[in-house]
C-alpha positions in Angstrom: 205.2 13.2 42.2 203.8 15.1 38.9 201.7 18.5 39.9 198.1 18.4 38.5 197.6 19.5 35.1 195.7 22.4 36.6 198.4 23.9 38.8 201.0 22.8 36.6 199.4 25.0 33.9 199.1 28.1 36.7 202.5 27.8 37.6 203.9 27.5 34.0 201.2 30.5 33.0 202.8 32.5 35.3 206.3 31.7 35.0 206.5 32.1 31.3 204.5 34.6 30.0 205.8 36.2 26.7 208.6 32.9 27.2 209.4 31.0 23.7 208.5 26.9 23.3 212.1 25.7 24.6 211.8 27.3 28.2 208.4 26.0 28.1 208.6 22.6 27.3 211.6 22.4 30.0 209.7 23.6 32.7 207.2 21.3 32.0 209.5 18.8 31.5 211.0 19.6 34.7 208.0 19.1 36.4 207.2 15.8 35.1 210.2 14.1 36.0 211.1 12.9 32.7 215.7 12.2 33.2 217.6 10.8 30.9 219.9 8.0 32.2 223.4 9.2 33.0 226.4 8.0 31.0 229.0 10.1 33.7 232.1 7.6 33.4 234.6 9.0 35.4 237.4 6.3 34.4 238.7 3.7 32.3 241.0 1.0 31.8 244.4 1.2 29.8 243.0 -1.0 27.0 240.3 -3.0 25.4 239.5 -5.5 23.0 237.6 -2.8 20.7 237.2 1.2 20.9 234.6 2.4 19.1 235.2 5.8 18.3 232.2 8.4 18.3 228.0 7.1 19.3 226.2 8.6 17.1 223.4 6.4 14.6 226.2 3.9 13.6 228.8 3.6 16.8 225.8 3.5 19.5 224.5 0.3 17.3 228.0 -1.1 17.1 228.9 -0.6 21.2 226.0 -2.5 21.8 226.2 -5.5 19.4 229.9 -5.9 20.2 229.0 -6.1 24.0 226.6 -8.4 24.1 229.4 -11.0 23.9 230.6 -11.0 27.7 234.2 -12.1 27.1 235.0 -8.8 24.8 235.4 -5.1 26.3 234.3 -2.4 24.5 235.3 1.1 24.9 232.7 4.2 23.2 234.0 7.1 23.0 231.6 10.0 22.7 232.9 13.8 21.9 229.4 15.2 23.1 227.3 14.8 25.7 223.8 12.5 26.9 220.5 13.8 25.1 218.1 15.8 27.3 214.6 15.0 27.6 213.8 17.7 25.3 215.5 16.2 22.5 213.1 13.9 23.0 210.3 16.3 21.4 209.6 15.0 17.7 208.6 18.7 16.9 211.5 20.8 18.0 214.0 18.9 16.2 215.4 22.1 14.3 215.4 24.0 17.7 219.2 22.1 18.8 220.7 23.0 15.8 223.4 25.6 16.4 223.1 24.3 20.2 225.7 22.2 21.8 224.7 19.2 20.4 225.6 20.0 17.6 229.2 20.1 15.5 227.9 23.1 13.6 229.5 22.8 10.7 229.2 25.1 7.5 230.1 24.3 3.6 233.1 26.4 2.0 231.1 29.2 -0.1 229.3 27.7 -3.3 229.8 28.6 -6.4 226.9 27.8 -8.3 224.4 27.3 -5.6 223.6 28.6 -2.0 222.9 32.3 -3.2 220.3 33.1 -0.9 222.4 31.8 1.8 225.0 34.4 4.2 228.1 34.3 2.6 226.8 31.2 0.1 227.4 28.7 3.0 225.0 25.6 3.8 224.8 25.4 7.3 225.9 21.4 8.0 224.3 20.6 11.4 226.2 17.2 12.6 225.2 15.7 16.0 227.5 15.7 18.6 226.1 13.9 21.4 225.6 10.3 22.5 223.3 9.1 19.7 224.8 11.5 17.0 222.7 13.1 14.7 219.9 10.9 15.5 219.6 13.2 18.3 218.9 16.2 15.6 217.1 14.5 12.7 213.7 14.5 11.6 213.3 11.0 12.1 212.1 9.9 9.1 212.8 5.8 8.8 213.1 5.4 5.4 215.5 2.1 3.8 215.8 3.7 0.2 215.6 1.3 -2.9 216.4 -2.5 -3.2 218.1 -1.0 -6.7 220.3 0.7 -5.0 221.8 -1.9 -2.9 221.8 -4.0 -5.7 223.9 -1.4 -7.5 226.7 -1.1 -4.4 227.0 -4.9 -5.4 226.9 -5.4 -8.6 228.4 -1.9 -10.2 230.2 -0.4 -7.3 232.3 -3.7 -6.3 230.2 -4.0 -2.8 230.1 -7.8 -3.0 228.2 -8.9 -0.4 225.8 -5.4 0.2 223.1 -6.1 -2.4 219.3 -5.7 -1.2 219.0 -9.8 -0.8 222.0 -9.4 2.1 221.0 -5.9 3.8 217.4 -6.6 3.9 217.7 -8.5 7.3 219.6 -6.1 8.8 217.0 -3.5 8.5 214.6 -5.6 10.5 216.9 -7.4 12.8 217.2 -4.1 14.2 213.2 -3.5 13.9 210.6 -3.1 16.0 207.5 -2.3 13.9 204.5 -1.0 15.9 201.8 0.6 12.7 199.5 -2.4 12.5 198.9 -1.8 8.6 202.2 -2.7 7.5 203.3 -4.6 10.2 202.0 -8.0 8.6 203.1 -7.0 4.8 206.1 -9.2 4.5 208.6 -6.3 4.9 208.3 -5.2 8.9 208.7 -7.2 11.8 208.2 -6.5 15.6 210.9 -7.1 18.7 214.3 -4.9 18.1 215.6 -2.6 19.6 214.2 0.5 17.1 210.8 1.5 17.6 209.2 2.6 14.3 205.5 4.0 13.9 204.1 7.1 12.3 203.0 10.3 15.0 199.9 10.0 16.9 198.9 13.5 15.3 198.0 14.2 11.9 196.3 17.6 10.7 193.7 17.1 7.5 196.8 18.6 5.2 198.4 15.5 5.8 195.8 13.0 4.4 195.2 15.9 1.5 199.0 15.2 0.7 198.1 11.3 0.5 195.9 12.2 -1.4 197.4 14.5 -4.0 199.8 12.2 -4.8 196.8 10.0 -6.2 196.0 12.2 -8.7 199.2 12.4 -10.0 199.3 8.4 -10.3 201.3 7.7 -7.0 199.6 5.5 -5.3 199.1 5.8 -1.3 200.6 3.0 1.2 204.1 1.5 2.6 207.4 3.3 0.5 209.5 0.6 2.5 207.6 -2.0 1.3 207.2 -3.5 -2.2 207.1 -0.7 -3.8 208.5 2.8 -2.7 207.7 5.0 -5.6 204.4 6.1 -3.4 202.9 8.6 -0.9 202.1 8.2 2.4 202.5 9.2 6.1 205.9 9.4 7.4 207.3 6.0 9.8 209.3 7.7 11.8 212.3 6.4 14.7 209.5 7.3 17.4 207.7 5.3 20.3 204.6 7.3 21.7 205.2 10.2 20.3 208.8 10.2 21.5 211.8 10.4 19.7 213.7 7.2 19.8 217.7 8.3 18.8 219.9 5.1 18.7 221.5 6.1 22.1 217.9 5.2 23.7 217.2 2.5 21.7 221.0 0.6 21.5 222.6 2.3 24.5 220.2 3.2 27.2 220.2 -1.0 28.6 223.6 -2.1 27.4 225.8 1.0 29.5 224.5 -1.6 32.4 227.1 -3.9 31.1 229.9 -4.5 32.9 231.8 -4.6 29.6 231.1 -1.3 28.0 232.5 1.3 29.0 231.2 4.4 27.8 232.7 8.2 27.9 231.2 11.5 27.0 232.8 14.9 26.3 235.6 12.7 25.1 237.2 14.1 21.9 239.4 11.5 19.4 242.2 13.9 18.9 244.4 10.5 16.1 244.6 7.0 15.9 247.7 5.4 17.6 249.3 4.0 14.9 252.4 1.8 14.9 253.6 0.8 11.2 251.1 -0.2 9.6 248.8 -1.2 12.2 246.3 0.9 14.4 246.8 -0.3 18.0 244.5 2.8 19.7 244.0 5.9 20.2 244.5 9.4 21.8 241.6 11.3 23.5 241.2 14.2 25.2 238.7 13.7 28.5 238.5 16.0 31.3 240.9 18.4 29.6 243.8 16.4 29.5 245.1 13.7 26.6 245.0 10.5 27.3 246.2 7.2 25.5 244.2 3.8 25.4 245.1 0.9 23.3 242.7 -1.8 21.5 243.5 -5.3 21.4 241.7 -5.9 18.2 240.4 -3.2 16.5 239.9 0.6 16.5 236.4 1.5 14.7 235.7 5.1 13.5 232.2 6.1 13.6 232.6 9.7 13.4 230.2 10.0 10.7 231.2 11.7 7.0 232.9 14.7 8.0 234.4 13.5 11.4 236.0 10.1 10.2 237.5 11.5 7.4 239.5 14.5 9.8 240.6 11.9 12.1 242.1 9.1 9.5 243.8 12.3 7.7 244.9 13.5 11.5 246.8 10.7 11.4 248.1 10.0 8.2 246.1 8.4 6.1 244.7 9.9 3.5 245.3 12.1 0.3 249.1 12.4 0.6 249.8 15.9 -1.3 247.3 17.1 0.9 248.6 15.8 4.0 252.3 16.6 3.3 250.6 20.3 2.4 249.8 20.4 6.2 253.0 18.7 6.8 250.8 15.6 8.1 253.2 12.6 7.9 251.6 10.1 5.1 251.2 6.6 7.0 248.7 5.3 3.7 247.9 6.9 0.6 244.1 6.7 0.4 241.3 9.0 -1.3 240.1 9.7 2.3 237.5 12.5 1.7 236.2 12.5 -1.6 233.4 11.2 -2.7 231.2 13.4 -0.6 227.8 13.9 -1.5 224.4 14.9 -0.1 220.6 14.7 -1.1 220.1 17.9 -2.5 216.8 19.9 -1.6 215.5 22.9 -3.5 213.0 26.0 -2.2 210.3 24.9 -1.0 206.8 25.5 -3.0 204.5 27.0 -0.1 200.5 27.7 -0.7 198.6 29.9 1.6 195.3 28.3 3.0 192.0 29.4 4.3 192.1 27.1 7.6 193.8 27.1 10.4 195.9 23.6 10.5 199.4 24.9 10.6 201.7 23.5 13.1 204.3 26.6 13.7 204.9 27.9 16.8 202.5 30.6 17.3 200.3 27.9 17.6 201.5 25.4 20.0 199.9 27.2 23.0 200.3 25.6 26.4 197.4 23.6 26.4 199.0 21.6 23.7 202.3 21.9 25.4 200.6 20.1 28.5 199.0 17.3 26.1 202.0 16.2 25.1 203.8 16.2 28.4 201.1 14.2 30.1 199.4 12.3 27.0 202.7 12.2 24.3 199.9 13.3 21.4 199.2 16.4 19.6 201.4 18.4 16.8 204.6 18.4 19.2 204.3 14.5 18.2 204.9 15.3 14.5 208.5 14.5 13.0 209.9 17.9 13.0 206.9 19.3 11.1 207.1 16.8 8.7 203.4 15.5 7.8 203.9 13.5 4.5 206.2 12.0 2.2 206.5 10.7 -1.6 208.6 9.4 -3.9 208.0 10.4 -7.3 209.9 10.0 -10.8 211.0 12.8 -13.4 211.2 12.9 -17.3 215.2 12.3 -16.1 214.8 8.5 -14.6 216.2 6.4 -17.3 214.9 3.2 -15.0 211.6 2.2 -16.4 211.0 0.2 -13.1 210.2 1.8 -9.3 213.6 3.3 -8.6 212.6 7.3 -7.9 214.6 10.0 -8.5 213.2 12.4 -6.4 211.4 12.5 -2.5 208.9 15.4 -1.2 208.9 16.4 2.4 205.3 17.5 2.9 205.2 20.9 5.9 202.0 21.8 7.4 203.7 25.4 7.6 205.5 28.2 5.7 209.3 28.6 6.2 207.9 32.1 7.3 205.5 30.2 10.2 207.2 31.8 13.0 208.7 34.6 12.1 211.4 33.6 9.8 213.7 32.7 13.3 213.7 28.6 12.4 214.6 29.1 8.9 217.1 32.0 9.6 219.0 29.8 12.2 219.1 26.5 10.3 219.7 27.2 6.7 221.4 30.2 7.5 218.9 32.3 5.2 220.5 35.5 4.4 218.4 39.0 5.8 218.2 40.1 2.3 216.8 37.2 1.0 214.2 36.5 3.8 212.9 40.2 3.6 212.4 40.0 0.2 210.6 36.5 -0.3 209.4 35.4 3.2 208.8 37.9 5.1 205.5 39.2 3.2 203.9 35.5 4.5 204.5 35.9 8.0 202.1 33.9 10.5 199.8 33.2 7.3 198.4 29.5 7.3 200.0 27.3 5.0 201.7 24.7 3.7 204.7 23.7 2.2 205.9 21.1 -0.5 210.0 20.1 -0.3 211.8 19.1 -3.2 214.7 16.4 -2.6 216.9 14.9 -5.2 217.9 11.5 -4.2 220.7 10.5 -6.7 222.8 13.8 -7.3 226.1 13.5 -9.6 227.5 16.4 -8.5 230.8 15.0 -5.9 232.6 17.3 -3.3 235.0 16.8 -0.6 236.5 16.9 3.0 239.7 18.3 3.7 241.6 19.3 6.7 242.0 23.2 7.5 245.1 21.9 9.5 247.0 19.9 11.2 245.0 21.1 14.8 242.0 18.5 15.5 240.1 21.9 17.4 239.8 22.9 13.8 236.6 22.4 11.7 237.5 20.6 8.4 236.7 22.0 5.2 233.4 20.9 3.7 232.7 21.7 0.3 229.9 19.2 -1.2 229.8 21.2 -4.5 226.5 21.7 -4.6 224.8 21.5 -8.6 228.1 21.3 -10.4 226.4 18.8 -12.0 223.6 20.3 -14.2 221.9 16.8 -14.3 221.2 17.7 -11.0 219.3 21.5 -11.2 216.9 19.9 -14.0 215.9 16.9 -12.1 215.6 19.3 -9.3 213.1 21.0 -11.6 210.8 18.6 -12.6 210.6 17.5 -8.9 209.4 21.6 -8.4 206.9 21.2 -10.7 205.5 18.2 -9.3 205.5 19.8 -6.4 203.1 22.5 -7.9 200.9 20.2 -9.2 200.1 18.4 -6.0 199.8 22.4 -4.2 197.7 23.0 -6.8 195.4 19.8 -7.1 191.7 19.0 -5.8 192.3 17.4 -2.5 193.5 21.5 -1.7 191.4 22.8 -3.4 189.1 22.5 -0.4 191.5 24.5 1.6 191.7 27.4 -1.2 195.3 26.5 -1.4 197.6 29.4 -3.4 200.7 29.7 -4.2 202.9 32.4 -2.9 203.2 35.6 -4.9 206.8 36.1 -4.3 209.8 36.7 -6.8 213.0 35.2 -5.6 215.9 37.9 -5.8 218.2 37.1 -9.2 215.6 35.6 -10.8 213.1 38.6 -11.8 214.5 38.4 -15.5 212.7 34.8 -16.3 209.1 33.9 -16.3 207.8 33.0 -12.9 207.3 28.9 -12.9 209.5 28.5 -16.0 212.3 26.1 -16.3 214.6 29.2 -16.1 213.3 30.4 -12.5 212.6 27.6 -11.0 216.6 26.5 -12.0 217.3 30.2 -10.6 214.8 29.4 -7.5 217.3 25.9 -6.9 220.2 27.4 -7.2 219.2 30.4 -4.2 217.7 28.6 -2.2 220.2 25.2 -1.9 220.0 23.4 0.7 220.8 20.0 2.6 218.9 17.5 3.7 221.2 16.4 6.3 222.5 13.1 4.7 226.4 13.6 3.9 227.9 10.2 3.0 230.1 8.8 1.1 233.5 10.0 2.3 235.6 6.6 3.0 234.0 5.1 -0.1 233.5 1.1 0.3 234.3 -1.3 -2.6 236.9 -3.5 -4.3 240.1 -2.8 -2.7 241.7 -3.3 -6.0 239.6 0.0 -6.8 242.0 3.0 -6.3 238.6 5.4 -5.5 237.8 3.4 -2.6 238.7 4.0 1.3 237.2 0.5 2.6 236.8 -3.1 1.3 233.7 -4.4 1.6 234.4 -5.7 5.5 234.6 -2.0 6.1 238.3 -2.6 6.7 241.0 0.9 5.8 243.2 -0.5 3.0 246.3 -1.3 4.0 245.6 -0.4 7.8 245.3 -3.5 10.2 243.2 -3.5 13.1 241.2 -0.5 12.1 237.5 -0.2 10.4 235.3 2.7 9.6 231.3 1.8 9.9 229.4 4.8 9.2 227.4 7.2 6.0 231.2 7.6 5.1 231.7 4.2 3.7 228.3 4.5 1.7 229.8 4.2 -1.9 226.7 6.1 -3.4 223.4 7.5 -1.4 220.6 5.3 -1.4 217.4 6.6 -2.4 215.9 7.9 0.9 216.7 9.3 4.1 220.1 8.0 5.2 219.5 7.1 9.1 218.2 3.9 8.7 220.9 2.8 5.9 223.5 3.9 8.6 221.6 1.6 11.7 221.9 -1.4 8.8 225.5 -0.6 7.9 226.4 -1.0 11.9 224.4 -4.1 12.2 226.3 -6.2 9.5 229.3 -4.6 10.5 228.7 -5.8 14.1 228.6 -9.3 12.8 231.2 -9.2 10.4 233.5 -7.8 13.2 231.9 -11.1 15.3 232.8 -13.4 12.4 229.1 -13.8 11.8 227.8 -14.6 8.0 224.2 -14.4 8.6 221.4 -12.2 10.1 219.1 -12.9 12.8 215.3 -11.7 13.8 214.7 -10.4 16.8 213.6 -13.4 18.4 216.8 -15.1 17.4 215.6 -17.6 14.8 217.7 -17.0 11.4 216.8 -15.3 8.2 218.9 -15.3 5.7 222.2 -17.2 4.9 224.3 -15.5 2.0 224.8 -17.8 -1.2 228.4 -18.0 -0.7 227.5 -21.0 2.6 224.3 -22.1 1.5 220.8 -21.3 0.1 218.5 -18.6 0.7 216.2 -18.9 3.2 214.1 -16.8 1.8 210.6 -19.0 0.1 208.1 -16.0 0.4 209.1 -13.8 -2.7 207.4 -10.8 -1.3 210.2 -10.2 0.8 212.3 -9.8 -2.4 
């Protein structure tokens, strides 16, 4: 039975004076009786049909596709554990970095970006839990550009993956609840994934909207017909909770009687025997243990972790392999092709108004609407309030194909105290006293710079042969000098929304800070703000690309376009690794659509469904489109 908002706000009052948010929110949580369903497995068979290795945003959406056929078992293994209700919290996503959810992962030193960071090292957050790092994220559901699928098909030998044939996997997983855009031709309601904006919005988010406007973007649905636009964020949320494909794949399906699902069970290699992958070894409980598949053995790791185990076990890069003296089972270019959306320092503006969303100001009062009324800033996607996609002098595509995305922050990176920052981007003391630290607690705002096509190309390598060792992650950040100037016409549109008349109203003004290693060019000059990108470097969580997909015939690639390893029966990788180049937008939903037409192509099935089972599309290789209404081209 819940206590009554007034006693549980005595008790909580009393129990947590001078307390941070986390112990807050779990007390309160606590007494609310919110539980996550349990996933304790305490046993499993010597074999199944499939064994899905690692539930995170693609192997949750695989587990549950495969099951639903009765006559198949289906084995998920998990390295991590079930998501607490507090992950649940759309405004503390940063807080579980650096937690044990996470793989906390950090880039080899940079050398040409990452500066301001300790040591030059991007911290590389990577879930590991049941729903992956859609546990972590910021929840922004965003598909990226029909040109960029169209691209995978048509110039990167992904026959089969162009916009026409993904489309329907974006909404067969669907479930579309923001009555605007529900009915524009491009959403549709009944899947699994719940997608709507946050209840709560502060004024600096409309202002946002509406700066865009000035600068020609026009406001409204950027997964729609056109994305070049600004709007409010749809985010993987269902009122004003966050919605991680674990809850929205796993939560019904563990009832199955043929999935089995494990957590805290690490993938240690793939059993291989020739040239065939018949299962794998695990460790659970602290011990090793064996289990075969039947038919296939599918990595979903994600980018870094897929990668370490194919190399684990032989298949990969074989100079580097026989370095570690790894014996080489295939000869693939397992690892390469890693790359990230890059994002730059943010541009933050003091304001005269008090709308900011940090810490200091989510009091318990705001606390206790949320727990008992799921509204109020704690709804809002990690702080995120607006985003826009917007094109620079270096977009040789004359149609709506952006270059570059803004994440609009109703806050300062300095909002509460510099601890956020400091813990997730790994923002060295030098660098925070110098720049940040003058803003502390001031109300502001903040305008994120994200490059959505980067050329610069890294890599993942083993540190050794030991699986308990993190891999080496080096994503060679603005190598590529393509990359620092598009990065700089993206900062300057970023001023010019700070600085434009919707905030004007707020008295909006740029920060008078001086980033350290730049004081030697004009502030707001090409040559600082390069400087500014290259100190401040940092991800935006989307690593893909490391068990490239294409023609097999293609010595670059990992995968063929069934997302089977070359030369490797019985084994599949269905994850951001495949992704031959990063689409144009956040990567989570790209990732839920590569597991849904992987799930069918594992089934045999050539076409995509709706939620309410009637058929959408057919490919053109068994018979004509479906498609009559163009708008959904």
């Amino acid at each position: 039975m819940l206590l009554s908002q007034v006693a549980l706000k005595w008790v909580a009052l009393k129990a947590l004076t001078g307390l941070s948010l986390l112990p807050l929110m779990a007390l309160l949580i606590v007494y609310s009786e919110i539980e996550a369903p349990s996933f304790n497995r305490k046993n499993f068979d010597p074999e199944y049909d499939y064994i899905i290795v690692g539930g995170g945003s693609a192997g949750a959406v695989v587990a549950s596709r495969l099951s639903e056929d009765p006559t198949v078992k289906v084995l998920l293994l998990e390295a991590g554990g079930a998501q607490s209700a507090l992950h649940d919290v759309p405004l503390l996503a940063a807080e579980f970095q650096k937690t044990r959810v996470d793989w906390q992962y950090k880039t080899v030193p940079q050398d040409v970006a990452c500066f301001g960071l300790d040591n030059r090292q991007s911290q590389w957050p990577r879930g590991k839990v049941l729903g992956g790092s859609s546990v972590l994220n910021y929840m922004l559901y965003v598909r990226g550009n029909r040109k960029d699928y169209d691209f995978w098909d048509t110039g990167m030998g992904c026959v089969g993956w162009s916009w026409r044939e993904v489309f329907p996997y974006f909404l067969k997983s669907e479930n579309n609840r923001d009555p605007d855009i529900l009915r524009n031709g491009y959403h549709v309601s009944g899947g699994p994934l719940t997608i709507e904006r946050a209840p709560f919005r502060s004024p600096l988010g409309e202002a946002f909207v509406a700066a865009g406007e000035t600068l020609g973007y026009p406001r409204g649905d950027y997964n729609g017909h056109i994305q070049t636009r600004f709007d409010i964020p749809q985010g993987t949320v269902e009122d004003g909770k966050r919605v991680s494909t674990a809850k929205a794949f796993l939560y019904k399906a563990r009832k199955r009687p043929n999935l089995h699902i494990l957590t805290n069970a690490k993938v240690l290699k793939l059993v291989l025997e020739g040239k065939r992958c018949v299962g794998v070894v695990f460790r659970f409980r602290g011990f090793p243990h064996v289990v075969h598949a039947l038919q296939e053995v599918i990595l979903s790791a994600g980018a870094i972790n897929s990668p370490q185990i194919l190399m684990l076990s032989g298949i990969g890069p074989s100079q580097h392999l026989q370095s570690l003296g790894i014996p080489v089972v295939a000869d693939l270019p397992v690892g390469r092709n890693l790359h990230d959306h890059i994002g730059a320092a943010g541009l933050s503006f003091h304001i005269n108004q008090t709308f900011s969303v940090v810490r200091k100001r989510v009091d318990i009062d705001k606390v206790i609407q949320y727990v008992f009324k799921k509204r109020g800033p704690l709804t809002l996607l990690g702080g995120v309030e607006g985003v826009g996609f917007l094109k620079t002098k270096y977009n040789n595509d004359s149609g709506d194909w952006p270059d570059a995305e803004i994440h609009f922050v109703s806050s300062s990176p300095a909002g509460d105290g510099g601890a956020t920052i400091k813990k997730v981007m790994g923002i060295s003391d030098e660098f925070f006293d110098r720049v940040y630290r003058p803003h502390l607690h001031q109300d502001s705002f903040t305008l994120y710079p994200v490059l959505l096509r980067p050329q610069s190309r890294g890599y993942v390598k083993l540190f050794s042969p030991d699986p308990d060792d993190p891999p080496l992650i080096n994503p060679r950040y603005l190598t590529k000098n393509r990359d620092v100037l598009t990065l700089v016409e993206a900062m300057k549109q970023c001023f010019a929304i700070g600085i434009s008349e919707p905030f004007r109203k707020f008295n909006a003004q740029p920060f008078n800070m001086v980033f350290p290693g730049c004081e030697i060019y004009p502030v707001h000059s090409d040559e600082y703000l390069a400087c500014m990108a290259r100190t401040y470097t940092a991800t935006i969580y989307h690593p893909v690309g490391t068990c490239k997909m294409g023609d097999p015939a293609d010595p670059s690639t990992v995968v063929d376009t069934q997302l089977r390893v070359k030369g490797i029966s019985g084994l599949r990788v269905v994850d951001a690794s495949i992704i031959p180049k990063i689409p144009s937008g956040n990567t989570n939903a790209p990732v839920i659509m590569v597991a849904e037409r992987a799930a069918d192509l594992i089934k045999g099935i050539r076409s995509a469904h709706l939620p309410d089972g009637s058929i959408l599309y057919v490919p053109s290789d068994l018979a004509n489109s479906l498609f009559q209404d163009n708008s959904l081209l």
